[in-house]
C-alpha positions in Angstrom: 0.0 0.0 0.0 0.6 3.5 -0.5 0.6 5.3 3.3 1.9 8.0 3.0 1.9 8.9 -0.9 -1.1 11.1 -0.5 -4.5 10.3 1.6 -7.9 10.4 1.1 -10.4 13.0 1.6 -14.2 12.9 1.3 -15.6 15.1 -1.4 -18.9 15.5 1.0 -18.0 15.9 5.1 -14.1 16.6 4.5 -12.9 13.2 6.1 -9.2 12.5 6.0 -8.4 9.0 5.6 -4.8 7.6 5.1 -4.1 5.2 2.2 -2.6 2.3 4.4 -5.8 0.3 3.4 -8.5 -0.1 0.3 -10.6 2.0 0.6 -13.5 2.7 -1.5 -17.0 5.6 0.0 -15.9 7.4 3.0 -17.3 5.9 6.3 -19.3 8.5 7.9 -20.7 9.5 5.3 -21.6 5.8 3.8 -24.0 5.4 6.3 -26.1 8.4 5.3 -26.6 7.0 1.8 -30.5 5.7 0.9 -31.1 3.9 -2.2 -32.8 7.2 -3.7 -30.1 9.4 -3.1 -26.6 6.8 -2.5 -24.1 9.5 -3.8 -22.3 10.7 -0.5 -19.3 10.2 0.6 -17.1 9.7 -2.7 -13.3 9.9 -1.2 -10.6 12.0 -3.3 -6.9 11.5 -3.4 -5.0 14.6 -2.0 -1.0 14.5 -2.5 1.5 16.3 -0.5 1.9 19.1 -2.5 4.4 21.2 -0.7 6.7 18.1 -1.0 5.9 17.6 -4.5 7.5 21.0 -5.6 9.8 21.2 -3.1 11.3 17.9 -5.1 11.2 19.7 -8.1 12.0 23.1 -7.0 15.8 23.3 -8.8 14.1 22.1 -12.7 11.4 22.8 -14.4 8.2 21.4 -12.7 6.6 20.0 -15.8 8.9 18.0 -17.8 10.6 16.9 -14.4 6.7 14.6 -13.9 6.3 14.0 -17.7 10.0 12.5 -18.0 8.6 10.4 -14.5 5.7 9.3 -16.3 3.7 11.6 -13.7 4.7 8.8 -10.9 4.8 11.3 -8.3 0.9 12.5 -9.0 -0.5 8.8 -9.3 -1.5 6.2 -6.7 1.0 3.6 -7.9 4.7 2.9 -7.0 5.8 1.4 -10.8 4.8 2.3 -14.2 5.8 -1.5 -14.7 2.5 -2.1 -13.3 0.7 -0.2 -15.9 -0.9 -2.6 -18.7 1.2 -3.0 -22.1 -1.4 -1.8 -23.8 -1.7 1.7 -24.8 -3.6 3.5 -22.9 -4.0 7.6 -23.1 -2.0 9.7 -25.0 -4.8 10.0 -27.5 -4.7 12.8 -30.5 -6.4 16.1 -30.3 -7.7 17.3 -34.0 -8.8 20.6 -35.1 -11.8 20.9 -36.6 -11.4 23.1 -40.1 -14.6 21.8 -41.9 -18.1 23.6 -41.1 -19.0 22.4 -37.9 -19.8 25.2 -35.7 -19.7 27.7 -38.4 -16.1 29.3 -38.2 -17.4 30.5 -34.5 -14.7 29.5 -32.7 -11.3 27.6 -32.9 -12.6 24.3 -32.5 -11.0 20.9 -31.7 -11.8 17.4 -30.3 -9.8 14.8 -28.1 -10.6 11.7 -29.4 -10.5 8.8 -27.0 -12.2 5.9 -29.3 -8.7 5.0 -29.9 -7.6 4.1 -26.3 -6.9 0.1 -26.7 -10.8 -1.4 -25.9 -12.4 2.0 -27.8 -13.1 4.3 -24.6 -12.3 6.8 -22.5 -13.0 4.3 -19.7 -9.5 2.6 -20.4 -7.7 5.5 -18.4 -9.3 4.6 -15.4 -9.4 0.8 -15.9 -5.6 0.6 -16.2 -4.6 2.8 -13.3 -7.3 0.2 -11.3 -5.3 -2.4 -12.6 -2.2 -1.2 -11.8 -2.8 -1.0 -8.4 -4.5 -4.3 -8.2 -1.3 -5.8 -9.2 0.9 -4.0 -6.8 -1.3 -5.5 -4.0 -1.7 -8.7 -5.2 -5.4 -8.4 -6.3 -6.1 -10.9 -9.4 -10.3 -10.4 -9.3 -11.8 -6.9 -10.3 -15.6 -6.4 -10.6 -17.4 -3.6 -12.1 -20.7 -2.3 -12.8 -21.0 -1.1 -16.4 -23.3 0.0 -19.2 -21.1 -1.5 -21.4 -17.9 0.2 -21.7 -16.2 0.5 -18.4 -17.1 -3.4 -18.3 -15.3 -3.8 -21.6 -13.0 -2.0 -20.4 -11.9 -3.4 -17.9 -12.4 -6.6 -18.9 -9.9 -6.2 -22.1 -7.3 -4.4 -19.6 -7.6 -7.6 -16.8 -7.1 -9.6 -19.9 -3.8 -7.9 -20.9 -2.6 -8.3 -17.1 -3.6 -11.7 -16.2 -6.1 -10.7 -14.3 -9.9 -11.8 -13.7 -12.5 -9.3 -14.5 -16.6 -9.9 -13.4 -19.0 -7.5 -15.1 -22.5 -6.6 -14.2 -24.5 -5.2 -16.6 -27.8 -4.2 -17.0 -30.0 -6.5 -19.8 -30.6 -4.4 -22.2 -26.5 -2.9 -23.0 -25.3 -2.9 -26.7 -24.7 -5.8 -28.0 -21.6 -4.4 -29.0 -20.1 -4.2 -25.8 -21.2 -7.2 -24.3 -19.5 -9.0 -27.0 -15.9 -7.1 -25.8 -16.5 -8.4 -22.3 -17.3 -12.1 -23.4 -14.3 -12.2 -26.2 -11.5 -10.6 -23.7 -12.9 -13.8 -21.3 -14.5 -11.9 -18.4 -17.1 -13.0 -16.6 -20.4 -11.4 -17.8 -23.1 -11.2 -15.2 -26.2 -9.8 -17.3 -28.5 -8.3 -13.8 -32.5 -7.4 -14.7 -32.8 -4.1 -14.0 -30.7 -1.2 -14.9 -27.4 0.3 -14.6 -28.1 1.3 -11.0 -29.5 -2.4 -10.1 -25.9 -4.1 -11.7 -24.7 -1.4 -9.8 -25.7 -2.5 -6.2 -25.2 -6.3 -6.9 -21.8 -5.8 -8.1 -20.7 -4.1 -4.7 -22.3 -7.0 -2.8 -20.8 -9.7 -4.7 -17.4 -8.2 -4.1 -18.0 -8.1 -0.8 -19.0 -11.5 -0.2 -16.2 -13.2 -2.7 -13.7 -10.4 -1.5 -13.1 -8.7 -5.3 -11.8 -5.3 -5.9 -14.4 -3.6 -6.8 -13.5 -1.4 -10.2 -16.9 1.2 -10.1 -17.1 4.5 -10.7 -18.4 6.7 -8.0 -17.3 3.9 -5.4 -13.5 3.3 -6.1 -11.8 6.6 -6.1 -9.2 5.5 -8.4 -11.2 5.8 -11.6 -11.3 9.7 -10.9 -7.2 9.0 -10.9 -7.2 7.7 -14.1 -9.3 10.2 -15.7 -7.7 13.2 -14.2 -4.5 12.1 -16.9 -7.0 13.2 -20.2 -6.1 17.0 -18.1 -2.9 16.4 -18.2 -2.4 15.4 -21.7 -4.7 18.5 -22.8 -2.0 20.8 -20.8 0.5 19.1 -22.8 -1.0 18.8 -26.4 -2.3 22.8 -25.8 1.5 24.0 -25.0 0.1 24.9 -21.6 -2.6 27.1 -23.2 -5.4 25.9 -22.2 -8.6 26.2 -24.4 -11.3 28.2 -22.9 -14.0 25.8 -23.4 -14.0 22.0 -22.7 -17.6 20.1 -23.3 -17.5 17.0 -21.3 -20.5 14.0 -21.7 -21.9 13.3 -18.2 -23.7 10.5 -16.9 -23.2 10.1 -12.8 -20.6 12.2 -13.2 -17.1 10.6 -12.6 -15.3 12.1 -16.3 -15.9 15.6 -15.7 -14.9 15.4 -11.9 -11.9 13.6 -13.4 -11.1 16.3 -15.6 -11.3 19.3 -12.9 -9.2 16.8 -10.8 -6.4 16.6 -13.2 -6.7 20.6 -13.7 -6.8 20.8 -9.6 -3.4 19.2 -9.6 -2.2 21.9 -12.0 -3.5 24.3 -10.3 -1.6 23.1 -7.0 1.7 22.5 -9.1 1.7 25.9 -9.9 1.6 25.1 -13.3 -1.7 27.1 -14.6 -3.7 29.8 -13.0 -7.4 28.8 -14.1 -9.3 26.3 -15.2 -11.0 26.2 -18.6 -14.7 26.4 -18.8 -16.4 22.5 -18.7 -19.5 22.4 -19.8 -21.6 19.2 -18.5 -23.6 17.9 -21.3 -26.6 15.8 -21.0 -29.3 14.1 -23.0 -33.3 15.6 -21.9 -33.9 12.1 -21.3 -31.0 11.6 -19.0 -30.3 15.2 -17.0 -30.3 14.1 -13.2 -27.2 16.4 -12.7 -28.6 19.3 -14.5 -31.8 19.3 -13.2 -30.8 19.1 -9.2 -27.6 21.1 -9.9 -28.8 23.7 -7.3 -31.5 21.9 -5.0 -31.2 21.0 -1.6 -34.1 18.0 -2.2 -33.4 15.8 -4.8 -35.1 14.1 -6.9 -34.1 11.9 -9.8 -36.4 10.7 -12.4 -36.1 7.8 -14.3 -33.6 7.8 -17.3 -34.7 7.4 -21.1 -31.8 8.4 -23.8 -30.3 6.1 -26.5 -27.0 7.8 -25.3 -26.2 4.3 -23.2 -23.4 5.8 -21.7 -24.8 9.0 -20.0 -28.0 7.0 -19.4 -27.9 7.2 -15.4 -31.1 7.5 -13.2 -29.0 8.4 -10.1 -25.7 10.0 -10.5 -23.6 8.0 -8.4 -21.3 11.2 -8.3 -23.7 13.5 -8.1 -22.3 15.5 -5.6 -18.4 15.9 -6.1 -19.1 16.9 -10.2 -21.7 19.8 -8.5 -19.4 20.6 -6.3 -16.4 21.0 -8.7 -19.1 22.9 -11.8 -20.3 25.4 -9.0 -16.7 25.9 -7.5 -15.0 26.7 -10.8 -18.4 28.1 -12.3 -18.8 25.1 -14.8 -21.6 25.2 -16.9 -24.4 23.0 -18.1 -26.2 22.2 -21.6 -29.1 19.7 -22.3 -29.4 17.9 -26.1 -32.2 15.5 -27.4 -31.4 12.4 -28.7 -32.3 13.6 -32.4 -29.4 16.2 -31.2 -26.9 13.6 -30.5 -27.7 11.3 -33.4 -27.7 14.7 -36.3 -24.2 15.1 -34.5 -22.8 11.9 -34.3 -23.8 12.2 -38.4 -21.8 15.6 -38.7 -19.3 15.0 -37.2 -18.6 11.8 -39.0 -19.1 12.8 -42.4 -17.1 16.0 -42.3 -14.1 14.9 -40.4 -14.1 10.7 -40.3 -14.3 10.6 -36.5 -17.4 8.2 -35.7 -18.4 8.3 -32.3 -21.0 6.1 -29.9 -23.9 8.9 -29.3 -22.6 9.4 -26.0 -19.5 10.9 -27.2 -21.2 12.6 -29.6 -23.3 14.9 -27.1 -20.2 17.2 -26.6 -20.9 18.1 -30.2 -24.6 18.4 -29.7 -24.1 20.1 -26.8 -21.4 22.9 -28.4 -24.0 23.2 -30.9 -27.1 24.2 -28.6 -24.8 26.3 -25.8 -23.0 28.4 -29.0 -26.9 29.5 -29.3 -27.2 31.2 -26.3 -23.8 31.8 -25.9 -21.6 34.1 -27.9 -18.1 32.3 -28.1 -15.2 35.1 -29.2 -14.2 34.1 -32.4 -10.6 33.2 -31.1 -12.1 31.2 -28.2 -10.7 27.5 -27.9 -13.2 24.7 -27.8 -12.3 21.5 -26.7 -14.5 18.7 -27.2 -14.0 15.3 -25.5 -14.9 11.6 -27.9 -14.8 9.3 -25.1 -16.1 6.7 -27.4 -16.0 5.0 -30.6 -19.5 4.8 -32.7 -19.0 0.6 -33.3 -19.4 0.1 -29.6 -23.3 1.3 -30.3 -24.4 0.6 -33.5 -28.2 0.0 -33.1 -28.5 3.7 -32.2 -27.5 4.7 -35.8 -30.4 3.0 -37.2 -33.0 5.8 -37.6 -30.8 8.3 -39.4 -29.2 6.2 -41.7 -30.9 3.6 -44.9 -28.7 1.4 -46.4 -29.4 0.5 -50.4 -31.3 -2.9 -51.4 -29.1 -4.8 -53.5 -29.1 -4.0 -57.2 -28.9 -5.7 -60.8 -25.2 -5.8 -62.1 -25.9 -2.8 -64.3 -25.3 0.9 -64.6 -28.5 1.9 -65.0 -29.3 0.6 -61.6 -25.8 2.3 -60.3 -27.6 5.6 -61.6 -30.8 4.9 -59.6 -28.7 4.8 -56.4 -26.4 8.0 -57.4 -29.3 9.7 -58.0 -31.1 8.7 -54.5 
């Protein structure tokens, strides 16, 4: 274990914990949960800053972590521990064809191309990692579809058993990832938030490590490193806008994380802009973002991704949008789908509708919004468009098979 590389502290009642142990919600505040409102107590990893730039005081800060492989901000001892695969480091693009109109310098991060097709990987292979420093072979998780795949390819690449929950009715797609990289897939009837719930009891009982978001504060480390990369790939100039998909709520608290560790390295003086976007059928964040009573209502979005009844981070991502005045967009799922066809046919990039709501929601917010002409915009693919295919179906007719003539070529070119 890790005691005194950093500690924990709870997101909701300011707990400090030490890291001599596993830990997953924060104690005090566990108790408090209620299955219609189970999002308190979501720990955070805090490192000893002072130390941290004292170390580096006599060279310069940034290349001194990126030549470390950013050992000293990560809850692991060895990179060695890290899968082979590779995982991060994923291109940013800018955008030249007529996608938002020439409002704004525009560009997208595109993590379909980590090594199981999602952003998710970031966070399985840090959860990896650590299992393997502690001697953990068994790592459950609760998924919609891509963290399981995700983790279940990463385990695969380590040696390691995964166990995924999922609810009945995720993508195809996906479950075939989880069965082909030889996990063991747990289909639950119910939702996301059902899988959720047995998955944390059956790790319990057959002592797992438990991989899910919202429970195993880890999976905010792994995120926070898409932050880091930006800094890098952006020359340390930050774009002023960043739209982030959320579901419950764990990618965009993992991006402010990573810019929160900048900020405490010294290393930039503001954070960009994030922008939460949500499908209508799936806004649980948005919609309680400043009530005391909450209330979540059931989710209905083909966006399988963001589709979360109760935001098991609820909390710690309202917390960091009201902090560092975040903001907050809503897109239909005819929004997300005309996207997800823009975006492909002007610039190649296919992405799951999930991913595709950071374009839908640029789209709607530049409405309302006037964006300078030099702003940055940053939007964040966290997945690729084959894990979801079904979704597709509505906006897109392919041809009956023809006669082996021109003439019936013609009849199709002219469609």
């Amino acid at each position: 274990m890790l005691a005194d590389k950093f500690h924990y502290t709870c997101s909701d009642c300011g707990n400090i914990l030490d890291s001599g142990e596993i830990r997953y919600l924060c104690p005090v505040c566990q108790q408090k949960n209620t299955p219609e409102q189970p999002s308190l107590g979501v720990l955070k990893l805090v490192y000893p800053w002072n130390e941290i730039r004292a170390k580096f005081k006599n060279k310069p800060i940034w290349e001194a972590l990126k030549q470390s492989g950013f050992i000293d901000i990560l809850p692991i001892n060895k990179l060695e521990s890290f899968p082979y695969l590779k995982v991060g480091s994923t291109p940013v693009y800018k955008i030249t064809e007529n996608l938002d109109e020439k409002a704004c310098e525009l560009y997208v991060k595109d993590d379909s191309q980590n090594p199981t097709y999602s952003f998710k990987d970031r966070a399985s292979a840090l959860v990896s990692a650590f299992a393997k420093e502690n001697g953990i072979t068994t790592i459950a998780a609760a998924s919609t579809g891509n963290a399981g795949s995700s983790i279940a390819g990463i385990c695969a690449s380590q040696k390691q058993q995964a166990v995924v929950f999922v609810p009945a009715n995720a993508p195809l797609a996906k479950l075939t990832q989880i069965l082909m990289y030889g996990a063991k897939l747990i289909p639950v009837k119910g939702n996301y938030d059902n899988a959720f719930d047995l998955s944390i009891e059956a790790s319990d009982k057959y002592g797992w490590y438990n991989r899910n978001t919202a429970f195993n504060p880890l999976t905010i480390e792994g995120k926070k490193t898409v932050s880091l990369e930006i800094y890098e790939q952006f020359n340390g100039k930050l774009p002023d806008y960043i739209f982030v998909p959320v579901g419950d709520g764990v990618i965009i608290s993992g991006v402010y994380k990573g810019f929160e560790d900048l900020l405490q390295l010294k290393l930039i003086t503001k954070i960009p802009t994030l922008v939460a976007v949500q499908a209508s059928g799936s806004n649980n964040l948005i919609i309680n973002k400043n009530r005391d009573k909450l209330s979540f209502s059931e989710s209905h979005t083909l966006a399988d991704s963001i589709s979360v009844t109760i935001p098991r981070n609820f909390f710690m991502a309202r917390n960091y949008l009201n902090k560092y005045q975040g903001k907050t967009i809503e897109v239909s799922d005819e929004q997300i789908l005309q996207a997800s066809y823009l975006l492909s046919k002007n610039t190649g990039l296919f992405a799951e509708p999930a991913a595709a709501a950071s374009l839908a929601g640029f789209l709607n917010f530049k409405k309302t919004n006037k964006l300078d002409q030099n702003s940055g915009v940053l939007l964040l693919l966290t997945g690729s468009g084959l894990k979801d295919l079904n979704a597709t179906k509505t906006i897109m007719k392919v041809p009956e098979p023809i006669a082996c003539n021109l003439t019936e070529v013609k009849k199709i070119l002219e469609m």
